[in-house]
Phi, psi and omega in degrees: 000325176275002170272327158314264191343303174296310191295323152324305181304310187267313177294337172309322178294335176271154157271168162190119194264091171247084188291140163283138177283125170261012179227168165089166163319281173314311156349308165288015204262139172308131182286184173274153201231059177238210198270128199261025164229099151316325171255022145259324168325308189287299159357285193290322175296272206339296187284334168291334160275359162259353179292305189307312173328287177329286215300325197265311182324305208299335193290300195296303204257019156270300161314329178277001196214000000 
């Protein structure tokens, strides 16, 4: 579980920027019909991986105590 916990930790910190190309070859290419705001995407990952975060620290420091 503290091996989760650290790992939780360390992706809170990445980012992941998955921009549409405004140049270029990929510029002409048809998009994707998925969710078209990437920084609510990112959001919505961000809280569900710090609720889980929460969730396991509270897990760990019940057994520790």
């Amino acid at each position: 579980m503290t091996k989760e916990i650290a790992r939780l930790k360390e992706e809170l910190n990445e980012t992941d920027a998955k921009m549409t190309a405004t140049y270029g070859i990929e510029a002409s290419l048809p998009k994707g019909n998925g969710t078209s705001d990437p920084t609510g995407r990112e959001v919505i990952n961000h809280e569900r991986k710090r609720k889980t975060l929460r969730k396991f620290e509270n897990k760990v420091d019940f057994i520790d105590t």
